[in-house]
C-alpha positions in Angstrom: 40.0 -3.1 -10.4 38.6 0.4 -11.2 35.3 0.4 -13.4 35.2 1.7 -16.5 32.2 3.0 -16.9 32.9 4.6 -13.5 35.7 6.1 -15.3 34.0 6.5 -18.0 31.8 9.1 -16.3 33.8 11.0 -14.4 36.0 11.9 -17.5 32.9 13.4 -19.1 31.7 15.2 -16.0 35.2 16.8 -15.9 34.8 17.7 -19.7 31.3 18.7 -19.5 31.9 21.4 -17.1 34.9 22.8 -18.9 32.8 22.8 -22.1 30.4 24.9 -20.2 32.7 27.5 -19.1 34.1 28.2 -22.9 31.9 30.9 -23.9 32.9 30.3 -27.2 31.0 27.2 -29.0 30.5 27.5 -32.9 29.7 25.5 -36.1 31.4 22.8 -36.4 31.8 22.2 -33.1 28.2 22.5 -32.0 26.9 19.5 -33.4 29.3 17.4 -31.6 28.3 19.2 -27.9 25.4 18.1 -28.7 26.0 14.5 -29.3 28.3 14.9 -26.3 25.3 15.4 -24.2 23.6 12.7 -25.6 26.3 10.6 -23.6 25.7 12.1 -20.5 22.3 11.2 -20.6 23.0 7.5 -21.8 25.5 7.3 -18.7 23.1 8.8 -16.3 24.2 12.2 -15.8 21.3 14.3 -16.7 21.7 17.0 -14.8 25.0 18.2 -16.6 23.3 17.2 -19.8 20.7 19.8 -18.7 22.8 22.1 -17.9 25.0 21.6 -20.9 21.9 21.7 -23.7 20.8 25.1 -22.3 23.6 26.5 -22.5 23.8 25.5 -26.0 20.3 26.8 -26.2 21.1 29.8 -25.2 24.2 30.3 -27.6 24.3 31.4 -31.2 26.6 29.5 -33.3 27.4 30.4 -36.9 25.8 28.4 -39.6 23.6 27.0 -37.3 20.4 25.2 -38.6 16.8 24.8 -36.8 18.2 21.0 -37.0 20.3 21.3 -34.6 18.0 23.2 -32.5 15.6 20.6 -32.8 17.7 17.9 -31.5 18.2 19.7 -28.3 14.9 20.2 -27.2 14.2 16.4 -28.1 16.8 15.5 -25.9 15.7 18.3 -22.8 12.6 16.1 -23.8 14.0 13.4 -23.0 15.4 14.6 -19.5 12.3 15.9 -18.5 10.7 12.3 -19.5 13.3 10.7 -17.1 11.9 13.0 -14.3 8.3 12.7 -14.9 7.7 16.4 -15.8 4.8 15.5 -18.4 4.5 18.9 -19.5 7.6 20.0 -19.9 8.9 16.9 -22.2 5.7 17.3 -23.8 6.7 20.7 -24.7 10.0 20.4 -25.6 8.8 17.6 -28.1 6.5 19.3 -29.8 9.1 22.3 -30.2 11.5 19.4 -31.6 8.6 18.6 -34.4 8.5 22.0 -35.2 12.5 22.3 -36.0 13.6 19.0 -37.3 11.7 19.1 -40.7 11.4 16.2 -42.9 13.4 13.9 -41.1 11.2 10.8 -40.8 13.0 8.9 -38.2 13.4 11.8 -36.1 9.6 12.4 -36.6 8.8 8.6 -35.1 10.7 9.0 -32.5 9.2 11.7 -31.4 6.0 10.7 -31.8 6.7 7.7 -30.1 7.6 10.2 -27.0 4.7 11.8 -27.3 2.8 8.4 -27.2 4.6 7.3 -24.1 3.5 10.7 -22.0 -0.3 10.2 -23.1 0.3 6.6 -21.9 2.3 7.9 -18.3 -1.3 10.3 -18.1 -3.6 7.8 -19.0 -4.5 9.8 -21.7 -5.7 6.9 -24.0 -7.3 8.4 -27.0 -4.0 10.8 -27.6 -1.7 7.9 -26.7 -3.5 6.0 -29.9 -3.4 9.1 -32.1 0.8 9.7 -31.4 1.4 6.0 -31.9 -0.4 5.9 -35.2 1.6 8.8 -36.4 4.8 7.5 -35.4 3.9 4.1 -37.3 3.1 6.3 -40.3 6.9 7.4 -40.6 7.4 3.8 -40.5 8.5 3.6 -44.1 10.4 -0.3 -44.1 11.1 -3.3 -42.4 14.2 -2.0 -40.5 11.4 -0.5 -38.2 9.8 -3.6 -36.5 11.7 -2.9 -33.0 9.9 0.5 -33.5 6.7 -1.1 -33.6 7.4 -3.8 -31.5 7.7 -1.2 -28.5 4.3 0.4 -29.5 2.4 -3.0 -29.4 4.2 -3.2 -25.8 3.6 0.1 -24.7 0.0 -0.5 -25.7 -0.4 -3.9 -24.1 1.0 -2.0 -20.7 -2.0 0.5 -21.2 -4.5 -2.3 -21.0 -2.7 -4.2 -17.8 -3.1 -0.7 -16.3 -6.9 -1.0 -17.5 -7.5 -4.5 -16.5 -7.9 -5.7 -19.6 -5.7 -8.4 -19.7 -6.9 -9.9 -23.3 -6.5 -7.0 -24.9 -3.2 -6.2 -23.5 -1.8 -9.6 -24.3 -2.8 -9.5 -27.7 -0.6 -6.3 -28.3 2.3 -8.5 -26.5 1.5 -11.5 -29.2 2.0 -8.5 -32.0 5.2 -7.5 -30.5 6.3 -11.2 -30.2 5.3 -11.6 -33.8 7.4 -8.4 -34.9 10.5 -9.5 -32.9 10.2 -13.0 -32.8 13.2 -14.1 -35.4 15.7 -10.9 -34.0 18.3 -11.6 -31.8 16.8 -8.5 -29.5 16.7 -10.3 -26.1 15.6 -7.3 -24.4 13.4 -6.7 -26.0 12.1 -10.5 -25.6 12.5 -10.5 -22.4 10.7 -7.4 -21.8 7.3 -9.0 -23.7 7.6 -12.2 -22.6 7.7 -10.7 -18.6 4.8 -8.5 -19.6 2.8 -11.7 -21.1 3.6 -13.8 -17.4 2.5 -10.9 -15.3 -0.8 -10.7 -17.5 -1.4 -14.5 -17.3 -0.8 -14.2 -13.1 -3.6 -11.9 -13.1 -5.3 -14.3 -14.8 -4.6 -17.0 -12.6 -3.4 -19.0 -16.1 -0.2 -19.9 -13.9 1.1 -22.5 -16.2 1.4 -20.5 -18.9 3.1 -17.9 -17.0 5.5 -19.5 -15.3 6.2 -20.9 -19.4 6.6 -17.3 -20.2 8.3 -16.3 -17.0 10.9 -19.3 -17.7 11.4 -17.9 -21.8 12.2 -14.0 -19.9 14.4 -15.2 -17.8 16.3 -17.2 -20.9 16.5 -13.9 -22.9 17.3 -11.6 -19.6 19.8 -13.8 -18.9 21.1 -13.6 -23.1 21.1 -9.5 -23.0 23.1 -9.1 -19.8 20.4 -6.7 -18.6 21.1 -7.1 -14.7 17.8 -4.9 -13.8 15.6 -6.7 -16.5 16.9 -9.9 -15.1 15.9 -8.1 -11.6 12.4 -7.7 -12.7 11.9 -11.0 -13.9 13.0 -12.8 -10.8 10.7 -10.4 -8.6 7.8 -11.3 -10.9 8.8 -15.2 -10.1 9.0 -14.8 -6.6 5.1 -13.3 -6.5 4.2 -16.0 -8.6 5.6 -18.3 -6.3 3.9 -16.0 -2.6 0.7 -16.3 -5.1 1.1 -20.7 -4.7 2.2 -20.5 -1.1 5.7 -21.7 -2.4 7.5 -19.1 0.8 10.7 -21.4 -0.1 10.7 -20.7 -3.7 9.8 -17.2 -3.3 12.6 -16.6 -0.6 15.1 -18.2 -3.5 13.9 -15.7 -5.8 14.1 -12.8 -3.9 17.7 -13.3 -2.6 18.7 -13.6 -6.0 17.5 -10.0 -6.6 19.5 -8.9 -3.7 22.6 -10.7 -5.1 21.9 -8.0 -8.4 21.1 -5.0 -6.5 24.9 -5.2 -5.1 26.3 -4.7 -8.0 23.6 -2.3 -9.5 22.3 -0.2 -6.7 18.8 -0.7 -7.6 16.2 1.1 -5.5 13.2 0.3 -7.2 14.3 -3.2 -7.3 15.3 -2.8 -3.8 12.0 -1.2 -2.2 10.0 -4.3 -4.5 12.4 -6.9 -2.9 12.4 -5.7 0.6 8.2 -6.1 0.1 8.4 -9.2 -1.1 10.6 -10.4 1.8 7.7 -9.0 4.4 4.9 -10.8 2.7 7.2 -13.8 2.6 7.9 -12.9 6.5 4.0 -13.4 7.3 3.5 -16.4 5.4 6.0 -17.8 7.6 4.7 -16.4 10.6 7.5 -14.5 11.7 5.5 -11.1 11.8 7.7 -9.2 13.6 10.6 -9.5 10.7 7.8 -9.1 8.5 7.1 -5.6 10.2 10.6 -4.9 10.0 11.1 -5.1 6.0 7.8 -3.4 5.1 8.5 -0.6 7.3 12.4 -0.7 5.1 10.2 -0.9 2.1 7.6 2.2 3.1 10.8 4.4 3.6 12.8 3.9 0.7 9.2 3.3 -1.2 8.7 7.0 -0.1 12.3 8.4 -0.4 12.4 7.3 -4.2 8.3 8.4 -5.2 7.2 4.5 -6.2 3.9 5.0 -4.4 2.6 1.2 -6.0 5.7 -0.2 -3.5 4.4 2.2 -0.2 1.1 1.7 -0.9 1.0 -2.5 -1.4 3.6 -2.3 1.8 1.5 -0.4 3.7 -1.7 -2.6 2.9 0.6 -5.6 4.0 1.6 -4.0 7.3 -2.3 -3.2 8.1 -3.1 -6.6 7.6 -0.4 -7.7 10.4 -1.5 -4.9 12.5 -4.9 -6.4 12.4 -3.8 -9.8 13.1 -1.5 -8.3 16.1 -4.9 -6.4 17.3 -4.0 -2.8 17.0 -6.7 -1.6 15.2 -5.8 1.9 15.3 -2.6 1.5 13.8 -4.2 -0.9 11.0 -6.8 1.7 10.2 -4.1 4.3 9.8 -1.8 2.3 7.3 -4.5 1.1 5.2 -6.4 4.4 5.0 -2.5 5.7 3.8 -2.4 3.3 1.1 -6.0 3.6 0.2 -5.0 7.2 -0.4 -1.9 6.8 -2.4 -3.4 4.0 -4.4 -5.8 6.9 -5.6 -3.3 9.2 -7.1 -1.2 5.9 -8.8 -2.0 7.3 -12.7 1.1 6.6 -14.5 3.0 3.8 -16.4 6.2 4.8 -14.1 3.5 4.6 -10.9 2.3 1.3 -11.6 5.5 -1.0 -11.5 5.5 -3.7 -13.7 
């Protein structure tokens, strides 16, 4: 049966490139391109978006309004986010807040945007400072998924500081703003974020409380990688006990989703797992061969966190199998890469 969404995206391909060879797009029609790219981005296609909004950029339609304008660099922004080109979004963002006037949701959301890049840089104090504006914008009650995000966003800065009080206390806040909304995502995402804090804390009851309430909500918003994450985050709780069996239950289930979503981050994560599940069963030569599978598509798709832990994990066999040469290569590697780990989108959660 063909896919709709498949479909879906093809027809919008097709229309997005005949929309670029029309050299002639005015008012009324240019609001709608740019909603139209909007789509493309939602369904994945960002480089015909991209391609799409300059054009439009580059185009001078009548009655046009700085609005409009505005809205197109957000959403370059917001292409540039999705490709880890800090400066660039950055950019584009603050040429959006220059354009889009008193628009106060457009404003937060921007701001929020802003917030998110200081936290992908580390940048704490100017993560703070956007997040407080965005808040300020804040004007009613409608906004508590808004603000639920920030507290999340901010409990992520402090797992990525090792401050795992402080970060969960931004995830009870979130909880708190989101608690009676029927936004399982959202949920699911705080309540994942909670368990991985705890299992850094070695308070494993309570995550594998928390872990059980994301996997409820995952489950509830049909989110097939959120539902990914959460089952990778029960299998290490389960290599953390010793619990191979459990783990190895875990772990195939994320395979199972990654069939039907093509996952590679989940995939690169999962094929790790399997390894360190591999040598706690003592079967170090299938261990071997999924953390070399996870270093290549580790380094294929940039998540250095994955090559890195993989290539610690491979050491440690090399090691145990004596070749101490080969050991000291692969951990000096990772020692290297786990250096130049910075960003939220570096350090998997």
């Amino acid at each position: 049966m063909p896919d709709p969404a498949f479909d879906t995206i093809k027809h919008m391909s097709v229309l997005r490139d005949r929309i670029i060879e029309d050299v002639s797009v005015g008012y009324p029609y240019y609001e709608a391109l740019i909603t139209f790219a909007d789509g493309l981005i939602t369904h994945g296609d960002y480089k015909g978006a991209f391609k799409l909004l300059t054009t439009l950029h580059g185009r001078k339609a009548d009655n046009e309004s700085d609005y409009f304008h505005g809205r197109i660099h957000k959403l370059l922004g917001d292409i540039y986010y999705v490709w880890a080109d800090w400066g660039a979004a950055e950019n584009e963002y603050m040429d959006a807040l220059a354009l889009i006037g008193d628009f106060r949701e457009g404003m937060s959301r921007i701001y929020l945007d802003l917030g998110n890049i200081a936290l992908e840089k580390g940048d704490w104090d100017k993560m703070d400072g956007h997040y407080a504006k965005a808040i300020s914008y804040c004007t009613d009650e409608s906004y508590s998924d808004f603000k639920a995000d920030i507290e999340i966003n901010k409990g992520v800065s402090f797992i990525i500081r090792g401050d795992w009080e402080k970060a969960l206390e931004h995830f009870d806040n979130a909880l708190t703003l989101i608690e009676n909304e029927e936004d399982y995502g959202r949920l699911a995402s705080c309540y994942l974020d909670i368990a991985v804090s705890e299992m850094d804390m070695n308070r494993i009851n309570s995550a594998i409380q928390h872990l059980q309430q994301a996997l409820g909500f995952s489950t509830e918003s049909g989110d097939l990688n959120l539902l990914a994450l959460v089952y990778l985050a029960r299998a290490k709780l389960s290599i953390k006990l010793l619990d191979f069996l459990v783990a190895r239950f875990y772990v195939n289930k994320v395979f199972q989703i990654i069939n039907q979503t093509g996952n590679d981050f989940a995939m690169a994560e999962a094929l790790k797992l399997r390894g360190i599940i591999n040598m706690g069963e003592g079967d170090l030569e299938k261990a071997c061969e999924n953390l070399e599978k996870a270093i290549d598509l580790a380094k294929k798709i940039g998540n250095w966190l994955v090559y890195a832990e993989s290539r610690i994990e491979l050491g440690e066999i090399f090691l145990k199998t004596e070749k101490i040469e080969d050991a000291k290569e692969s951990l000096l590697d990772a020692k290297k890469k786990i250096k130049g780990l910075r960003s939220k989108k570096d350090i998997e959660r």
